[in-house]
C-alpha positions in Angstrom: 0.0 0.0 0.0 3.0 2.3 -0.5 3.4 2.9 2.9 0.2 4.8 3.0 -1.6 3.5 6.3 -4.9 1.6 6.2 -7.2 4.3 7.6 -6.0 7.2 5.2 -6.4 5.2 1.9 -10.0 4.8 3.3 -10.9 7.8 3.9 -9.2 9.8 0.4 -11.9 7.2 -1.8 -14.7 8.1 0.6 -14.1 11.7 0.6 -14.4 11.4 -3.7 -17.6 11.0 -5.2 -16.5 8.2 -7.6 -19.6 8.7 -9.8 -18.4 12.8 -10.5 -14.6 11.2 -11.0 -16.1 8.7 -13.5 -18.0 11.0 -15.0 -15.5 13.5 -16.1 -14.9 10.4 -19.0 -18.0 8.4 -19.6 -21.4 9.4 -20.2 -23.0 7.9 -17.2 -27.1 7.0 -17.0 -28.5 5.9 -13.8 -29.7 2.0 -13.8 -31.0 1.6 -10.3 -29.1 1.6 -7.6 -25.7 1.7 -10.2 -24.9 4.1 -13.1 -24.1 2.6 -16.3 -21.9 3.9 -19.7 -19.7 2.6 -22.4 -17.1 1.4 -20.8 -13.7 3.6 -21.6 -11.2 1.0 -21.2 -12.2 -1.0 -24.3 -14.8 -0.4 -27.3 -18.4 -1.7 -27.1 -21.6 -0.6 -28.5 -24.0 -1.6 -25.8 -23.0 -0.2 -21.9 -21.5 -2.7 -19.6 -19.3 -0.4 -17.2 -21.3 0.0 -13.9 -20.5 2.4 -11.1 -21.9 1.8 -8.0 -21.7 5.3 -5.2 -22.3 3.6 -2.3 -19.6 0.8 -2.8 -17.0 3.6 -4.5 -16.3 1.1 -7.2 -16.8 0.5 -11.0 -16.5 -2.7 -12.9 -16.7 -3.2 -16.5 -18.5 -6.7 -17.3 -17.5 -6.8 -20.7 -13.7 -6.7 -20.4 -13.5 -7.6 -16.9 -11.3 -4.5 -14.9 -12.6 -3.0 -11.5 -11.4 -1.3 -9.2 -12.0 1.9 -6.9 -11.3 5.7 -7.2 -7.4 4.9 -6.7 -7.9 1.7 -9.7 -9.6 4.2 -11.9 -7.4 7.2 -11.8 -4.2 4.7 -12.1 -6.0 3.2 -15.5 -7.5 6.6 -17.2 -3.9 8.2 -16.2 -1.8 5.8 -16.5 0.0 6.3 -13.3 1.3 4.4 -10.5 -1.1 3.7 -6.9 1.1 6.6 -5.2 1.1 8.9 -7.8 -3.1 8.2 -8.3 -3.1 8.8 -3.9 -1.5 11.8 -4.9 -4.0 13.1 -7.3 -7.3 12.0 -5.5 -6.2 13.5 -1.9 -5.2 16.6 -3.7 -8.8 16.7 -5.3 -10.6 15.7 -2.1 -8.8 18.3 0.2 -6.7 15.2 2.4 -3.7 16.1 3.7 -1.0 13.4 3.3 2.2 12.4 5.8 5.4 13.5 4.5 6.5 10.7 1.6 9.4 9.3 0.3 10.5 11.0 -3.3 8.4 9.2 -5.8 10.3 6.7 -8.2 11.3 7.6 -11.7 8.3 6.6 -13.6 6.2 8.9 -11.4 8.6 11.9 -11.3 9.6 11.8 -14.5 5.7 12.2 -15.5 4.9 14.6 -13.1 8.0 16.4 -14.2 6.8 16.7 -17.7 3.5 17.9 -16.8 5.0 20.7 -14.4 7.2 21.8 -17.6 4.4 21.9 -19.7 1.8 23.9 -17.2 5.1 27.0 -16.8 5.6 26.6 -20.5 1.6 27.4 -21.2 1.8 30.1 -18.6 5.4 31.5 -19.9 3.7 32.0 -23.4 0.2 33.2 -22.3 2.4 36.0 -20.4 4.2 37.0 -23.6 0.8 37.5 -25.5 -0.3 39.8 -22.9 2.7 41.9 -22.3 4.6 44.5 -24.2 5.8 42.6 -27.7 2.2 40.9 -28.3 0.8 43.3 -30.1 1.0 41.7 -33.3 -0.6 38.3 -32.2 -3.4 39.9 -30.3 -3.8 42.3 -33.6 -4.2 39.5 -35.6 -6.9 37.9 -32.6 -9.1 41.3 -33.0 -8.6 41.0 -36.8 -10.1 37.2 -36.5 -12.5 38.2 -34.3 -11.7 36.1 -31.2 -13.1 37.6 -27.9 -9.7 38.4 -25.4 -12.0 36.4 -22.8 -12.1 33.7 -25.3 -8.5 33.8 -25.7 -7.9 33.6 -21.8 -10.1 31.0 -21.2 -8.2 28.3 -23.8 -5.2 29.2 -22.2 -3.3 30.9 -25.8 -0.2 32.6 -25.7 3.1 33.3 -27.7 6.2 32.0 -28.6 8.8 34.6 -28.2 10.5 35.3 -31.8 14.2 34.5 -30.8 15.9 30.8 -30.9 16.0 30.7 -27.3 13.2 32.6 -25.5 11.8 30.0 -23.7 15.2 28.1 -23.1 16.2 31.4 -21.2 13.2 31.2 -19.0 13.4 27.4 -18.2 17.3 28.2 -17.0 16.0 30.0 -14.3 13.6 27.8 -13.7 16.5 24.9 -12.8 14.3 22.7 -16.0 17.4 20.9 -17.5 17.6 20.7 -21.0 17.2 17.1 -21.5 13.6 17.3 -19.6 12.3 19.8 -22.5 13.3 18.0 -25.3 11.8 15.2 -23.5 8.6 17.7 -23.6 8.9 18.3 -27.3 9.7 22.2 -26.7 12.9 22.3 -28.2 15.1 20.4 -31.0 18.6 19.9 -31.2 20.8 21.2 -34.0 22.3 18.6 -36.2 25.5 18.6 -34.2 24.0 17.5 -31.3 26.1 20.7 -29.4 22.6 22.6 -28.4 19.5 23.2 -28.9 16.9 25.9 -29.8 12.9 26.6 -28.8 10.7 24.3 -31.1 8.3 27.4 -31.2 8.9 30.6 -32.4 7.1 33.5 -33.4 4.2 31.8 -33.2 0.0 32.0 -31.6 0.4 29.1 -29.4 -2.6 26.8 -28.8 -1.9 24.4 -25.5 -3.5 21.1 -26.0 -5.1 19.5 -22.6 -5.7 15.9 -21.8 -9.1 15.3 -20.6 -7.9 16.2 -16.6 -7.2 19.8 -18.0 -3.8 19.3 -17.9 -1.6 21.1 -20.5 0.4 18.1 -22.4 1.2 19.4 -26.3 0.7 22.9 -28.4 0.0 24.3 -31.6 1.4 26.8 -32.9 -0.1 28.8 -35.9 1.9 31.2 -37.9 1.2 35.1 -37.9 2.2 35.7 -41.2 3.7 33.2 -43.6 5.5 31.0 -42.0 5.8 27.6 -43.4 4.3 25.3 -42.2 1.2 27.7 -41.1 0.8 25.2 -38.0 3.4 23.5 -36.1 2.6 20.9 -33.4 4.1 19.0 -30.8 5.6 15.7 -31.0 4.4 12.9 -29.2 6.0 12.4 -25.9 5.7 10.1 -22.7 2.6 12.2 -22.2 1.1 12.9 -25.5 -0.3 10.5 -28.3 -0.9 12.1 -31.6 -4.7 11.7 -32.4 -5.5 10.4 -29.0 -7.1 13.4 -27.6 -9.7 16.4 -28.8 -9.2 20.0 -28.5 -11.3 21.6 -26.4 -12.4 18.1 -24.9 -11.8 18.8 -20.9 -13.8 22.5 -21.7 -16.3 20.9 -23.9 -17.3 17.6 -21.9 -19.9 18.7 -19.6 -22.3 20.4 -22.2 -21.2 17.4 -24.5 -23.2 15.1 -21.9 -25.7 17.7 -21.5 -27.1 18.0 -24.6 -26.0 14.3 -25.6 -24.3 16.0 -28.9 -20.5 17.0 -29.9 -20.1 19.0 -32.8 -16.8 18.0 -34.5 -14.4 21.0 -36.4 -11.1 20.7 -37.6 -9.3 24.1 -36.4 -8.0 25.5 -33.4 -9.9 29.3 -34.5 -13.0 26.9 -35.8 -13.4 25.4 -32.3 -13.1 28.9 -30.3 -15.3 30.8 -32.6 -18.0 27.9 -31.9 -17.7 28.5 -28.4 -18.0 32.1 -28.6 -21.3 31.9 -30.2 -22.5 29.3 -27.8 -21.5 26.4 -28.8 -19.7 24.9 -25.9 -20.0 21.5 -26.6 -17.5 21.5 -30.0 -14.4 20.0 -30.1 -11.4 20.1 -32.5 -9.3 16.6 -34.3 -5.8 18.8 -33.5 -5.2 18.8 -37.2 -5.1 14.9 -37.8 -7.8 12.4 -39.6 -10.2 11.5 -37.4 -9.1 8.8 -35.6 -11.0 5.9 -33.6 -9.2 6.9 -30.8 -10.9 10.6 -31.1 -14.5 8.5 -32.0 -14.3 6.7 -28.7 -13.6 9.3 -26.6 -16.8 11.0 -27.7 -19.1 7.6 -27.6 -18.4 7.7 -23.7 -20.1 10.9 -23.3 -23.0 11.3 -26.5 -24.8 9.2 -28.9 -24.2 12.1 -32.2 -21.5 13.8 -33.5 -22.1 16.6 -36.0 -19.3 17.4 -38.4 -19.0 20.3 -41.2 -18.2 19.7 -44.4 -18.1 22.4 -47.5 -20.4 21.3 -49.7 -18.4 20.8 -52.9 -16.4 17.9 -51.1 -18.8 16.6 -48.6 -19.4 13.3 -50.7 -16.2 12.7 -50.9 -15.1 13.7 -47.0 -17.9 11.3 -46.2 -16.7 8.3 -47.5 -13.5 9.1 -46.5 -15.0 8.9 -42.9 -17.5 6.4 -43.3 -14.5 3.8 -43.8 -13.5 4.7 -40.2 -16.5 4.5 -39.0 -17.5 1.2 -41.0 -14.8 -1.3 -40.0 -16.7 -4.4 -38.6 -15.4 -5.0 -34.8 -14.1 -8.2 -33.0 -17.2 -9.0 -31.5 -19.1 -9.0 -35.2 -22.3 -6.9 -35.5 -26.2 -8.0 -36.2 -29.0 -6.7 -36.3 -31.6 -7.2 -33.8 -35.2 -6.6 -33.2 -36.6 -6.6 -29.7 -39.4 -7.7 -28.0 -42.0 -4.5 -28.8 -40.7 -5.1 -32.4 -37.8 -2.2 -32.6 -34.8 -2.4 -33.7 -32.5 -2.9 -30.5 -29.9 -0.4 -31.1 -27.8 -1.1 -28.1 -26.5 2.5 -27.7 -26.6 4.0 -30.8 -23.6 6.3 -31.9 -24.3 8.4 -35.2 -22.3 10.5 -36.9 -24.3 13.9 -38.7 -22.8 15.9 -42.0 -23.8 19.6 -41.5 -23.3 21.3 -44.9 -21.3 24.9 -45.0 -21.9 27.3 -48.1 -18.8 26.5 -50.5 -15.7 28.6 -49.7 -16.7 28.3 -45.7 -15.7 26.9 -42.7 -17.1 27.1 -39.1 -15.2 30.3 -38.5 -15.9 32.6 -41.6 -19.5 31.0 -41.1 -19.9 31.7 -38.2 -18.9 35.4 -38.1 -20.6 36.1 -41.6 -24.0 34.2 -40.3 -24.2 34.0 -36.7 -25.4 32.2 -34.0 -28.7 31.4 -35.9 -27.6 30.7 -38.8 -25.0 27.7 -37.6 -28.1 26.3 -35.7 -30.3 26.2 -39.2 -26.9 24.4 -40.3 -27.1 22.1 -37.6 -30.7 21.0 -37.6 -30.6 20.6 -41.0 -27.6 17.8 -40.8 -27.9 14.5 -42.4 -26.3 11.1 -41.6 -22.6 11.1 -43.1 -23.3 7.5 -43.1 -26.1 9.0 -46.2 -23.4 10.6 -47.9 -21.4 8.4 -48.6 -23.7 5.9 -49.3 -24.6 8.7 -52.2 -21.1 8.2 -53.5 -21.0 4.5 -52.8 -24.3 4.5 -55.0 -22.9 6.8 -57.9 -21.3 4.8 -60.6 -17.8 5.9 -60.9 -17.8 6.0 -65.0 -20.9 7.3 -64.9 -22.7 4.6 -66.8 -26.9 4.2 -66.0 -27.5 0.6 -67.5 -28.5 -2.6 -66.0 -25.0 -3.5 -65.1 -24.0 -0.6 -63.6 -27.4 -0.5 -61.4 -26.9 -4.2 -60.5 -23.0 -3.2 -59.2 -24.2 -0.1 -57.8 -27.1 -2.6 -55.6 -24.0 -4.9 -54.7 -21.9 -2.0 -53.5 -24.9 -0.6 -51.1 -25.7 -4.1 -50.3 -21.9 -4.2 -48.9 -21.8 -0.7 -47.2 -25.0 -1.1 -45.5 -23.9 -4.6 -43.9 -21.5 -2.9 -42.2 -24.1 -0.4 -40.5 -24.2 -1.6 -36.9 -26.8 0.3 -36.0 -30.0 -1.3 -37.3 -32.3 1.4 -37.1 -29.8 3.5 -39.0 -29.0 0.8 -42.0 -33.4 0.3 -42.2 -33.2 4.6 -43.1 -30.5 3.7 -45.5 -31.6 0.9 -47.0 -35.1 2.7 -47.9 -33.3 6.0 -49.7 -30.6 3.3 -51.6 -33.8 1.3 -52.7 -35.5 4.2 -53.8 -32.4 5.7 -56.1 -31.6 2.2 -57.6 -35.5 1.3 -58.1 -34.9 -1.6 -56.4 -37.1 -3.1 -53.7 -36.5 -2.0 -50.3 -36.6 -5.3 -48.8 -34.5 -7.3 -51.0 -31.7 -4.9 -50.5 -31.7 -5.6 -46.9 -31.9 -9.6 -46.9 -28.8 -9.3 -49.1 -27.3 -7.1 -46.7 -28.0 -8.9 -44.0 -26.4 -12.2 -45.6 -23.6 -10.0 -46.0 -23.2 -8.9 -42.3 -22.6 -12.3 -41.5 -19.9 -13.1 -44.0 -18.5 -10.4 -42.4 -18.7 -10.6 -39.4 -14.6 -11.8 -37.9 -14.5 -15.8 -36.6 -13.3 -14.8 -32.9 -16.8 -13.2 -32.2 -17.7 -16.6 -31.3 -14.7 -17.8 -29.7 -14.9 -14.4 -27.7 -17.9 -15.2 -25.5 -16.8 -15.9 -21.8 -16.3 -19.7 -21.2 -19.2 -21.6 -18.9 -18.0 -21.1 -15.4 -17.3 -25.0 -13.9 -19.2 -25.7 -10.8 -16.8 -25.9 -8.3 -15.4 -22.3 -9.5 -18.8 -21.0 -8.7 -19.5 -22.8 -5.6 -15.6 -21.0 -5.1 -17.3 -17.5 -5.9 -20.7 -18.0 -3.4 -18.4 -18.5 -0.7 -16.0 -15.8 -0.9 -19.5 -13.6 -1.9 -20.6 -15.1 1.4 -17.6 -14.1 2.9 -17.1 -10.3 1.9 -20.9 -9.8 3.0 -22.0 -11.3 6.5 -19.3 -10.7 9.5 -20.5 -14.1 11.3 -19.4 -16.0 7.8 -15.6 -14.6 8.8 -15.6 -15.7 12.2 -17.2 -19.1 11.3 -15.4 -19.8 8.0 -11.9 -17.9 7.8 -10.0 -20.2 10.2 -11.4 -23.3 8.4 -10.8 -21.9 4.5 -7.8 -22.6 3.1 -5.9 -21.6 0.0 -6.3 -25.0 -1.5 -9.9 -24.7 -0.9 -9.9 -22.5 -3.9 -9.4 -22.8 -7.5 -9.0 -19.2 -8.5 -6.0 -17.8 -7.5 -7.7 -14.5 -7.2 -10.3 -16.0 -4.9 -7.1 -16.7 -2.6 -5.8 -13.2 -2.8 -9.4 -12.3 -1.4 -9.5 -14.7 1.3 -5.6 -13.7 1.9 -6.9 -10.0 2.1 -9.6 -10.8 4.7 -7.7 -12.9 6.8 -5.5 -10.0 7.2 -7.9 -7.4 8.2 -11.2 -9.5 8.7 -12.8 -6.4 10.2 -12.6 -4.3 7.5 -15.3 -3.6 4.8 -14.9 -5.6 1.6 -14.7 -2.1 -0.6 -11.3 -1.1 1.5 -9.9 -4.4 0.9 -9.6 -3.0 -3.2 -6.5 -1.3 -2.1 -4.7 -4.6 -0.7 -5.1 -6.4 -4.3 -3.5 -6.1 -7.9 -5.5 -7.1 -10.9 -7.0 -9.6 -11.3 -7.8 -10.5 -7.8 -8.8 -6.4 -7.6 -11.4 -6.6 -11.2 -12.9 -10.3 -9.6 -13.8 -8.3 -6.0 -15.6 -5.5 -7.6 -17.8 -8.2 -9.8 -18.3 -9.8 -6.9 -19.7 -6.5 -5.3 -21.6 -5.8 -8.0 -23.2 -9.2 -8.4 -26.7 -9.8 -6.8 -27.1 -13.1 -5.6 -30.3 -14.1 -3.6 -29.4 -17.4 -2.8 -28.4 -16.4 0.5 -31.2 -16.7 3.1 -31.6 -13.5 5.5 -30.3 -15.5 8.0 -26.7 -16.6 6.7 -26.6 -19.3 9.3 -27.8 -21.8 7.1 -25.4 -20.8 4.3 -22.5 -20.6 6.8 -23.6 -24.1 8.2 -23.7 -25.5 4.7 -20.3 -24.5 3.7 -18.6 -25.5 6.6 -19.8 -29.0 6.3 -19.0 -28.6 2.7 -15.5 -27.6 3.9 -15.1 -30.4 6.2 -15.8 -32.8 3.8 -13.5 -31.3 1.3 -10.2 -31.6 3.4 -11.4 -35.2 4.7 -11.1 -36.0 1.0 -8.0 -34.3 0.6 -6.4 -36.0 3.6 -8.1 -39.4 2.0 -6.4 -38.6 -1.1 -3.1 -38.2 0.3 -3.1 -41.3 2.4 -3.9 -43.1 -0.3 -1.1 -41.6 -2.5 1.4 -42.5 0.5 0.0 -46.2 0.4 0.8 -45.9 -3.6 4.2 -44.5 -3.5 5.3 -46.6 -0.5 4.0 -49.5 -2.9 5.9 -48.5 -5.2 9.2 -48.5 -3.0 8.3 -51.8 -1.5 5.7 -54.3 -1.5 2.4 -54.6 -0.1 2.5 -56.6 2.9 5.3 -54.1 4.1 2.9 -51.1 3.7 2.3 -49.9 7.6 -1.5 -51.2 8.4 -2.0 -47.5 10.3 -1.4 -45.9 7.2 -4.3 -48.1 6.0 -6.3 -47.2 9.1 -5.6 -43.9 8.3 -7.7 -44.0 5.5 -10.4 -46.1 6.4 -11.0 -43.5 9.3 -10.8 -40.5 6.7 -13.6 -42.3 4.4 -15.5 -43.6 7.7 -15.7 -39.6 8.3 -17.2 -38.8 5.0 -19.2 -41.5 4.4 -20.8 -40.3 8.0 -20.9 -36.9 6.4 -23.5 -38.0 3.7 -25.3 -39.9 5.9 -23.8 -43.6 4.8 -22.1 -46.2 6.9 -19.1 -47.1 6.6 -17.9 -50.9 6.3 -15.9 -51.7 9.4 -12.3 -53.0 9.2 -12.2 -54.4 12.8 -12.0 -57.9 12.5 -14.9 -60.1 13.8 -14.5 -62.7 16.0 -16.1 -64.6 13.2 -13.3 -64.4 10.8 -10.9 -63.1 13.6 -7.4 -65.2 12.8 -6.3 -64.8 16.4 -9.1 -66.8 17.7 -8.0 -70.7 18.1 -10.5 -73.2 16.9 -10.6 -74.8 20.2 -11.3 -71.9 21.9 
């Protein structure tokens, strides 16, 4: 537990309200006494990662991981358990004991973050001081409100080769820790270096914490090339993250919609107007990486394309969005005969007057006129079916129409929404003439050619009998006190299966009077991911009264090591066999094991046949006698 005593890493996770931590990164809907959402550790279409507030944990029962406010903040950040004990007490005002320095992994993290937060500061500085006036001309002349400006954090990179270098000096930041950052490069003879940025509007980039971790840097004038970005670094992943993102989550859940630009001046101008809940792709393709993060917190994503090349944008995003998954997709109708969408995550094409983009739009039309924009979106997904329809020689005859069927037939397979592909299917029938349903039997024949062979082999394997007798009784365990007392001293690790059963039991025999949640801290994964599941899991087998549960498992118990110890007896008789011969095999060892089975056999309510020998048969009786 990093040294961190027992009592403070209880109270840090109670002090954080684990559903507003986990909510900062998925889109979570309340399902009873839980809250559900797409889990953000692995891609799925239907919501599996559950969060419960009273227990302070989340488990995903698609992929499996669980944890508590420490387990989550270690996985989303990928940071060590003191380094995520760092972060939460921070957040929930608890003061921690004077530490040992943190290890290299941590510091050198925690290092580069520092760097970049005086870095962003350093160049918003330099755009408000004497020497800016240029960059905040050129601001006014784009029309970007200075409140705007200070709310995204933009600044500017001093002209000279070594502006910020000079800065960082006096800051004791060694020169080997900002090229780490990305915010310098080294001349090509390796004798020193020079500031990556210069000259330039700088745009920090944020990771979904807020935390600065890359810029952009757009030329005044110009420079080539008109926007320079950061390399990727320990902390930064090209098309991994969103501009705008940590601003632009909230009213992303809100209104259950992300609009989706490509440019830095794009994204502010949006939120100017009121749109708060747009978001920029930093510059790169859209990425699934980028898709994901907005699945966790909408189910649509408008994007804005200039209507000359919107066909053509569209299909070129439409083969992101179309790649068939590991677990297959299908169509399915439920019960009330709708299509079961299981979450359904569309993707919207608003068109732009040629020539335009969000930004000259938006200042030449307003507020209102983006909205008309908006509501009058269509499904990319339609777009590109347009252009999937189109013959590519242009050619109107029965061959081309019967290619043209075959192509739709093969784009609208992919469609994992159902409700989505039955709207498609309709407008592709109508243009080809073609009738509606045909199209979607062959597209459905389609979807399962397509689908990949590991979706079957992916489902979870039948649990064996004895593994979930295992599970009851450690469920029985971390729930009623008086199972501890009864069952602990008599449960031992070769009672178990599971290894991370053990761990569990391990954990409690340790600190039997401690709630099951606190016991997350005491486990590594998996042992920590099978806890929360078993937390999470609603059994009513148990009566009220555990007694009779408790009663049953100790007998079961019992039984189990009088087996055991049977078992090994009888594997001393065989290997002593083996060493010698069978008359020279000790009779207690074979008394041994009679009593062992006598014991059982008692145990399921049979009787045992006696080895004491009768005076019938007894060979120490004399025939006289």
């Amino acid at each position: 537990m990093a040294g961190y005593s027992p009592a403070l890493l209880d109270e840090i996770p109670t002090s954080v309200d684990i559903v507003d931590l986990v909510g900062r990164f998925v889109n979570l809907r309340k399902a009873g006494v839980n809250y559900k959402g797409l889990c953000p550790f692995h891609a799925e279409k239907t919501p599996s990662f559950t969060v419960n507030p009273k227990k302070g944990i989340f488990h995903c029962f698609g992929c499996g991981v669980g944890g508590d406010a420490f387990a989550f903040v270690m996985r989303q950040d990928r940071v060590s358990f003191p380094e995520a004990v760092r972060a939460l007490a921070k957040a929930a005002g608890v003061a921690l004991p004077e530490e040992r320095e943190p290890d290299g992994a941590d510091s050198g993290r925690a290092e580069l973050h520092r760097v970049m937060d005086l870095t962003a500061r350093f160049y918003a500085e330099r755009l408000a001081k004497p020497g800016g006036e240029r960059a905040r001309e050129y601001l006014a002349k784009r029309g970007i409100d200075p409140d705007v400006a200070r709310r995204f954090g933009l600044g500017l990179s001093p002209d000279g080769w070594d502006g910020l270098l000079t800065f960082m000096r006096e800051e004791r930041v060694p020169v080997e820790t900002l090229e780490n950052a990305g915010l310098v490069v080294r001349r090509d003879t390796g004798t020193s270096v020079y500031d990556r940025f210069r000259g330039r509007l700088m745009f920090p980039i944020r990771d979904l914490q807020g935390r600065v971790v890359a810029f952009g840097g757009r030329g005044q004038g110009d420079e080539q090339p008109k926007y320079l970005n950061s390399p990727e670094t320990a902390i930064y992943t090209k098309g991994n993250l969103l501009y705008a993102a940590d601003i632009a989550r909230a009213t992303i859940r809100d209104k259950n919609r992300a609009l989706l630009v490509e440019g830095y001046v794009d994204c502010l101008m949006a939120h100017q107007h009121g749109f708060t809940e747009t978001v920029a792709a930093l510059g790169t393709a859209f990425t699934p990486a980028q898709l994901g993060i907005l699945r966790r917190y909408c189910e649509e994503v408008v994007t804005f394309f200039d209507a000359d090349v919107a066909g053509q944008k569209a299909a070129e995003r439409a083969a992101e969005l179309l790649e068939p998954s590991d677990a297959g997709s299908a169509w399915g109708v439920n019960r009330a005969g709708a299509f079961d969408t299981g979450g359904a995550f569309r993707v919207k094409v608003a068109l732009l007057p040629t020539g335009y983009d969000p930004d000259t739009f938006l200042r030449e039309h307003g507020a209102d006129g983006f909205t008309q924009r908006i509501a009058a979106a269509r499904s990319l997904l339609a777009y590109a079916l347009d252009r999937t329809i189109a013959d590519p020689d242009g050619a109107t005859g029965p061959r081309a129409r019967s290619n043209a069927f075959a192509r739709a037939a093969l784009m609208l397979a992919k469609v994992a929404d159902a409700e989505e592909a039955a709207v498609l299917s309709r407008e592709a029938a109508a243009k080809l003439g073609v009738d509606a349903t045909q199209l979607w039997i062959e597209s459905q024949k389609l979807q399962s050619a397509l689908r990949k062979p590991g979706a079957v082999a992916s489902k979870p394997a039948p649990v064996e009998r004895e593994r979930a007798q295992d599970r009851t009784l450690v469920r029985l365990l971390l729930q009623h006190s008086p199972a501890r007392a009864a069952l602990l001293p008599i449960t031992h690790d070769t009672d178990l299966v599971s290894s991370s059963l053990r761990a569990i039991v391990a954990a409690l025999r340790a600190r039997p009077d401690t709630t099951a949640e606190s016991l997350l801290v005491d486990l590594d994964d998996p042992a920590r991911s099978v806890l929360t599941a078993l937390l999470l899991e609603e059994d009513h087998r148990f009566p009220e009264d555990p007694d009779v549960s408790i009663a049953g498992f100790r007998q079961r118990l019992e039984r189990e090591h009088h087996l055991r110890r049977q078992r090994e007896i009888a594997q001393s008789i065989t290997d002593a066999q083996r060493r010698a011969s069978v008359v020279d095999t000790p009779v207690q060892d074979f008394q041994a094991l009679h009593r062992e089975s006598k014991v059982v056999y008692e145990m399921l309510g049979k009787v045992a046949q006696s080895l004491e020998p009768s005076e019938k048969n007894d060979p120490r009786r004399s025939s006289d006698e």
